[in-house]
VOPAGU-2260 file (C-alpha; in pm, 1 decimal, decimal comma):
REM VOPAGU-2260
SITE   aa  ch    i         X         Y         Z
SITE  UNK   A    0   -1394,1   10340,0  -26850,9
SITE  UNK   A    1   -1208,0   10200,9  -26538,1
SITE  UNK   A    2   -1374,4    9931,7  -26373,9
SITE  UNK   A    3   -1425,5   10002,2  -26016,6
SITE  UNK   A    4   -1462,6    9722,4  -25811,7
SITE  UNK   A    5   -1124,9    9507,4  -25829,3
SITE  UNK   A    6   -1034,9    9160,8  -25735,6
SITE  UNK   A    7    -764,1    9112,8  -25447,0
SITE  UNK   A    8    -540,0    9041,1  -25766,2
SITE  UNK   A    9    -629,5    9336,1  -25905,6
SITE  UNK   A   10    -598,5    9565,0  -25645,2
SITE  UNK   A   11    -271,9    9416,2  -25525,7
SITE  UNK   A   12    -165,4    9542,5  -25871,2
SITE  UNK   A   13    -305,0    9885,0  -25835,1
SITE  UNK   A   14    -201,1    9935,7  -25493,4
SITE  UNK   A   15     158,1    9819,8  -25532,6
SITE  UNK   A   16     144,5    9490,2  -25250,3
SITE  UNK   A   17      -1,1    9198,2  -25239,9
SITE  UNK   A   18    -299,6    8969,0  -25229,6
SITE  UNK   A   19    -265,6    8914,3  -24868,6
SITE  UNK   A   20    -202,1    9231,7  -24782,0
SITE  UNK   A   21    -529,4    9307,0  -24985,7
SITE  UNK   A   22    -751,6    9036,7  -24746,2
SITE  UNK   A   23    -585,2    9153,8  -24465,5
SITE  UNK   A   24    -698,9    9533,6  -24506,1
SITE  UNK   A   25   -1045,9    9369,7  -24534,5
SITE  UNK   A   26   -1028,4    9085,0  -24267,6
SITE  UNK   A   27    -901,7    9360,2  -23995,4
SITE  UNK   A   28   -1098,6    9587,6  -24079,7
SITE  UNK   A   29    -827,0    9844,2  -24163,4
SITE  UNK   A   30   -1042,8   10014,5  -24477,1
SITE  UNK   A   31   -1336,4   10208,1  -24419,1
SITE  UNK   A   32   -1633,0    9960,6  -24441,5
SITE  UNK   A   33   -1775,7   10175,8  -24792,3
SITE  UNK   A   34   -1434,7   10080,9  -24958,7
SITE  UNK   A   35   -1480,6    9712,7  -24996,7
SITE  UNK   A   36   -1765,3    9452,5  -24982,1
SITE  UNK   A   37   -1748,9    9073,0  -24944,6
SITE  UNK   A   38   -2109,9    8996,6  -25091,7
SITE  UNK   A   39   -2063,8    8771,2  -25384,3
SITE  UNK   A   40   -1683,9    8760,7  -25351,0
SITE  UNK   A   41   -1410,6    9003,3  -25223,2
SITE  UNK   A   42   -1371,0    9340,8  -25403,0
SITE  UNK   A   43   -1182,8    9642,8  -25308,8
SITE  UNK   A   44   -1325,4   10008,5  -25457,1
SITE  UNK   A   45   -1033,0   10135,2  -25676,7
SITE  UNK   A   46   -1042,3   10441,0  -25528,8
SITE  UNK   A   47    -920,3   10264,3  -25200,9
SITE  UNK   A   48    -594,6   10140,2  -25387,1
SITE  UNK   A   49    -382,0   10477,8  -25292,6
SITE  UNK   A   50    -536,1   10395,3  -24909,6
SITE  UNK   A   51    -371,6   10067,4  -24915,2
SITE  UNK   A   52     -64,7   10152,3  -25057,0
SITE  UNK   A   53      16,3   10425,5  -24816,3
SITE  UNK   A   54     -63,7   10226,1  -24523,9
SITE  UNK   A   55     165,6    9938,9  -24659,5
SITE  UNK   A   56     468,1   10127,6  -24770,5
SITE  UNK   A   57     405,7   10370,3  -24476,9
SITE  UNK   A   58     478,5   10114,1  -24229,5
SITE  UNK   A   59     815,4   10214,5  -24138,2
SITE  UNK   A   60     784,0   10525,7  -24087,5
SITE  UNK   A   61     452,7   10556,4  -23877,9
SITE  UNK   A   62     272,2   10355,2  -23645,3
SITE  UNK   A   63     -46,8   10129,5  -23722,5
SITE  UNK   A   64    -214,1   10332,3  -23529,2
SITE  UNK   A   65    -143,6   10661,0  -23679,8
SITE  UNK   A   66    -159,9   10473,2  -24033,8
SITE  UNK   A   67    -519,4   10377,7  -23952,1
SITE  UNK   A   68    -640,6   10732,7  -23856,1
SITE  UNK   A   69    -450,1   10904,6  -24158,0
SITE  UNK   A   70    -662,3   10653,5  -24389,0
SITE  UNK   A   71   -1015,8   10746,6  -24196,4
SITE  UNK   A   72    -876,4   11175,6  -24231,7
SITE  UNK   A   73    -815,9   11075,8  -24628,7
SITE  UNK   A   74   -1116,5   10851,8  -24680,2
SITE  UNK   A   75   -1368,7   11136,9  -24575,5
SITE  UNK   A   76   -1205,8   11361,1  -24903,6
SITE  UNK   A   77   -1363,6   11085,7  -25084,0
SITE  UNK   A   78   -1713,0   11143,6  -25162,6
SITE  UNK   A   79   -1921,0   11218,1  -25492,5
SITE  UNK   A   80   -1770,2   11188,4  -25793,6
SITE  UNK   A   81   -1432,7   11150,6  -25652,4
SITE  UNK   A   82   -1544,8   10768,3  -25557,6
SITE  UNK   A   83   -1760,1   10713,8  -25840,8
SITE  UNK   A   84   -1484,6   10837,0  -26072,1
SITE  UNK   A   85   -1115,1   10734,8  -25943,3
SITE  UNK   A   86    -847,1   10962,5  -26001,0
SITE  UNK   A   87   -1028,8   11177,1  -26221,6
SITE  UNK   A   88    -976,0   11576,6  -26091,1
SITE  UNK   A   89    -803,4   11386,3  -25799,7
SITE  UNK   A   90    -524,2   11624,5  -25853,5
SITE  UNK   A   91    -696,4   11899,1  -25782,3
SITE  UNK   A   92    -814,2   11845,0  -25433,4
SITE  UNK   A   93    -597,9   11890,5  -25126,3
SITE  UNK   A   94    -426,3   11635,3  -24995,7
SITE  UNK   A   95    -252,6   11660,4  -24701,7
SITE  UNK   A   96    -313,6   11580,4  -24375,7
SITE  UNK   A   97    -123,6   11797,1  -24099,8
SITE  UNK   A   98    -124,7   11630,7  -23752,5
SITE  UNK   A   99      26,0   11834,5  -23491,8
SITE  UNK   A  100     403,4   11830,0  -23648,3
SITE  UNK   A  101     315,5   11595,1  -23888,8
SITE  UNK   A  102     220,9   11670,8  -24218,7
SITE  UNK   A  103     165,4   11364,1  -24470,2
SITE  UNK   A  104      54,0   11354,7  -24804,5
SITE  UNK   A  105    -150,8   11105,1  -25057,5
SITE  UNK   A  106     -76,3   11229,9  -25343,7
SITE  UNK   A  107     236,2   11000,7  -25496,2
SITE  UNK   A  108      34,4   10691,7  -25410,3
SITE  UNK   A  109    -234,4   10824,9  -25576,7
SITE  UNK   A  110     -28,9   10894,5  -25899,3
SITE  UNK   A  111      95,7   10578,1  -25843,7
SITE  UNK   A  112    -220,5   10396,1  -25861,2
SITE  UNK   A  113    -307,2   10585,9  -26142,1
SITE  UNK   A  114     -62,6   10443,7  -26318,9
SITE  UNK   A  115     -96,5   10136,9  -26239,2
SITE  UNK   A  116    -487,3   10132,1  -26265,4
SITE  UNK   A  117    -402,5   10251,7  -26658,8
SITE  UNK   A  118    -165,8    9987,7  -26698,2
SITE  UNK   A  119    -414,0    9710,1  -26588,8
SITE  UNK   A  120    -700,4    9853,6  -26780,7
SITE  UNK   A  121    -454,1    9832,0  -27092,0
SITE  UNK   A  122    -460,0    9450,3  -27027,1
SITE  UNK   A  123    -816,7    9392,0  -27021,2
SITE  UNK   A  124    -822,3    9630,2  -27379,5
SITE  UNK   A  125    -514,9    9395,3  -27558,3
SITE  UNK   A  126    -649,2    9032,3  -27407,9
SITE  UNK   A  127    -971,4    8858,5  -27552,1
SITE  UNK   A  128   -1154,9    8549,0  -27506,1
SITE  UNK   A  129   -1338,5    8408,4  -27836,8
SITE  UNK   A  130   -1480,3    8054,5  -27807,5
SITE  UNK   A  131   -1331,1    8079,9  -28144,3
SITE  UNK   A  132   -1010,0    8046,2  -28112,8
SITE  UNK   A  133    -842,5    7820,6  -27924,4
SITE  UNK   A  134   -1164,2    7704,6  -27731,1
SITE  UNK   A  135   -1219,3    8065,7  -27540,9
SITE  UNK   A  136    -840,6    8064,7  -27391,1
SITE  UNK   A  137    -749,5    8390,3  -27320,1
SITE  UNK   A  138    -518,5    8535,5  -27675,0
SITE  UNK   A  139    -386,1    8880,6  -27713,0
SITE  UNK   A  140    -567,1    9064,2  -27972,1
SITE  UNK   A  141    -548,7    9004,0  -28301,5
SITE  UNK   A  142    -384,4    8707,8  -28281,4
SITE  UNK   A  143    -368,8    8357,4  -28148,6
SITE  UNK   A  144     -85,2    8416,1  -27911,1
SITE  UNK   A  145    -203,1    8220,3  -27589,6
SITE  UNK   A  146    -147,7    8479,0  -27298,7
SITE  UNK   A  147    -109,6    8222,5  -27009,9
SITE  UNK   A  148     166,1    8047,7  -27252,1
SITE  UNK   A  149     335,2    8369,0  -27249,1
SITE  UNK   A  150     315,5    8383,9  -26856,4
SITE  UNK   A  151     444,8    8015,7  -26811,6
SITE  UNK   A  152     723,4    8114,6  -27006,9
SITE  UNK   A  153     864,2    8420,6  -26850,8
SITE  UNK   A  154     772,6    8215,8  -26519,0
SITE  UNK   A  155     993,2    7958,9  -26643,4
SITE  UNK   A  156    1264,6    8148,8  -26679,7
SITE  UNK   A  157    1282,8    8167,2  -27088,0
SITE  UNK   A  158    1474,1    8514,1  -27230,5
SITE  UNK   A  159    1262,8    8780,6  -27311,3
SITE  UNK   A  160    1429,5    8786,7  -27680,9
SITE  UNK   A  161    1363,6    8424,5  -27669,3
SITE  UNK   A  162     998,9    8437,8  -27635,8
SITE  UNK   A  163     983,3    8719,7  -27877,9
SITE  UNK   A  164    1126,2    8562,5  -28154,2
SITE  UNK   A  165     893,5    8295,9  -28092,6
SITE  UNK   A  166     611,1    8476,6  -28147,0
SITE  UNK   A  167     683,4    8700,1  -28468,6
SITE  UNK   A  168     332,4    8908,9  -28378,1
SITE  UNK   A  169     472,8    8992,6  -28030,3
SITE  UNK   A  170     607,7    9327,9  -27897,2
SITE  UNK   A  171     791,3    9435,3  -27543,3
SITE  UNK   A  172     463,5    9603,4  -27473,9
SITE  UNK   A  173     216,9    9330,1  -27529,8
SITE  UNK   A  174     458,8    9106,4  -27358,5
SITE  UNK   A  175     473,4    9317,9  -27034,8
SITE  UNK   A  176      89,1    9324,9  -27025,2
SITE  UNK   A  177      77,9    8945,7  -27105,3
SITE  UNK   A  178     215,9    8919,8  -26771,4
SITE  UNK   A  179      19,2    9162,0  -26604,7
SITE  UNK   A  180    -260,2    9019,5  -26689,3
SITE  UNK   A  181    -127,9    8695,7  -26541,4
SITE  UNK   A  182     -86,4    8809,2  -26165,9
SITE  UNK   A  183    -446,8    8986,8  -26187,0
SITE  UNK   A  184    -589,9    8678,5  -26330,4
SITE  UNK   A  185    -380,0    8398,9  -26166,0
SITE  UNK   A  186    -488,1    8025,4  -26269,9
SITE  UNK   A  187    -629,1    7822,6  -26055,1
SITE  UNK   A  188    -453,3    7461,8  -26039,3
SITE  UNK   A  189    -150,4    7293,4  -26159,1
SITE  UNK   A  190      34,2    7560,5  -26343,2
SITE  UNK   A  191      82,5    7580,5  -26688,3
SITE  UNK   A  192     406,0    7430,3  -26866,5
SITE  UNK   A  193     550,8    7663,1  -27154,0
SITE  UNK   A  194     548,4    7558,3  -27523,3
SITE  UNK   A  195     798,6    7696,0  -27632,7
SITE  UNK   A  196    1082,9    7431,0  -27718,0
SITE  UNK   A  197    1486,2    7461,6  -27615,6
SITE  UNK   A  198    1696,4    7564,8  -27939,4
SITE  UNK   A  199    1807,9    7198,2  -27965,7
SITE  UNK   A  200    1521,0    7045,8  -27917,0
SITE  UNK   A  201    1359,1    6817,6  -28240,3
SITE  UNK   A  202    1039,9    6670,0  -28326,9
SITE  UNK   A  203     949,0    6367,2  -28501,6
SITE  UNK   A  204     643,7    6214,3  -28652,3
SITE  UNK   A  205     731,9    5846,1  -28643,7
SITE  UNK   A  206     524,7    5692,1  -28396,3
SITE  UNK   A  207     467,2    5321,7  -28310,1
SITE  UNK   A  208     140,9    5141,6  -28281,3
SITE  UNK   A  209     151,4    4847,5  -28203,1
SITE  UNK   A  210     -60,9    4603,2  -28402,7
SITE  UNK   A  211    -374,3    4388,6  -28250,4
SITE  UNK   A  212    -367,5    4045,9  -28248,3
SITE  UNK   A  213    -650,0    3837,7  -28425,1
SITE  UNK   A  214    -843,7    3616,6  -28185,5
């Protein structure tokens, strides 16, 4: 089952633009109030995603203005189980909006977000955190494959073959979600360095101590 409250990661993600574009649809106000909430952190519903990607991507083609009362015509369509279940039958209900001239439609950001929505869920399904291994770091399934190693990596520039070949238990797939499970959970801090070392790199195991001298 979908989650549906999101973090402003995650529902930059699902909406297709980013995390200020996310506290900015909150901050001004641009999102019907019963879309959001700001108790105990920010969340966004996920059924608002589609709202903010249409008034993002929308921008240069209508006005703020008309953006903001297309939202407040679709918002009203979504009531009963259509907010308590995103997406689900979504495809059945009418969605267009005709404006004198104007006609607009929701229904490609909706797919869309769909997608997306399924592709982040997928994430949360593949990554685990077990105080067993590797002190509760976040791994991908099955394995001990650290996910925000994986992130550094790509982030760092590494070859996708490269990385894969580094980790024998890794696919394309798992990769991809790897990283989009990075950008909806973002570390906080200094970010992480890769591990995995250049082709000519060598390690050794001589190390010097040096010795204490007697009083």
């Amino acid at each position: 089952m979908r989650a549906s409250l999101l973090t402003p990661s995650e529902a930059a993600i699902v909406a297709s633009v980013t995390v200020r574009d996310i506290n900015r649809v909150i901050d001004e106000k641009i999102l019907p109030a019963a879309l959001y909430t700001v108790d105990d952190g920010r969340r966004v519903q996920l059924a608002a995603c589609p709202l903010v990607g249409f008034y993002f991507r929308a921008a240069k083609a209508l006005t703020a203005e008309k953006r903001l009362t297309l939202i407040h015509s679709f918002s009203e369509r979504i009531t009963g189980d259509m907010a308590r279940h995103p997406f689900v039958g979504w495809n059945k209900a009418d969605w267009i909006v005709r404006d004198g001239f104007l006609s607009v439609t929701l229904s490609d950001f909706i797919a869309d977000a769909d997608d997306r929505s399924t592709r982040l869920e997928a994430t949360r399904a593949m990554v685990v955190e077990d105080p067993g291994i590797l002190g509760g770091s976040p791994v991908i399934r099955g394995t001990r494959i650290p996910v925000y190693d994986l992130v550094a990596s790509v982030a760092a520039g590494l070859p996708r073959e490269r990385i894969l070949a580094a980790y024998p238990g890794l696919d394309e797939t798992a990769l991809d979600l790897a990283i989009l499970y990075g950008e909806a959970n973002p570390v906080r801090g200094r970010p992480r360095r890769f591990t995995i070392l250049p082709p000519d790199a060598t390690l050794s195991a001589e190390r010097t101590v040096p010795r204490r001298r007697r009083a």
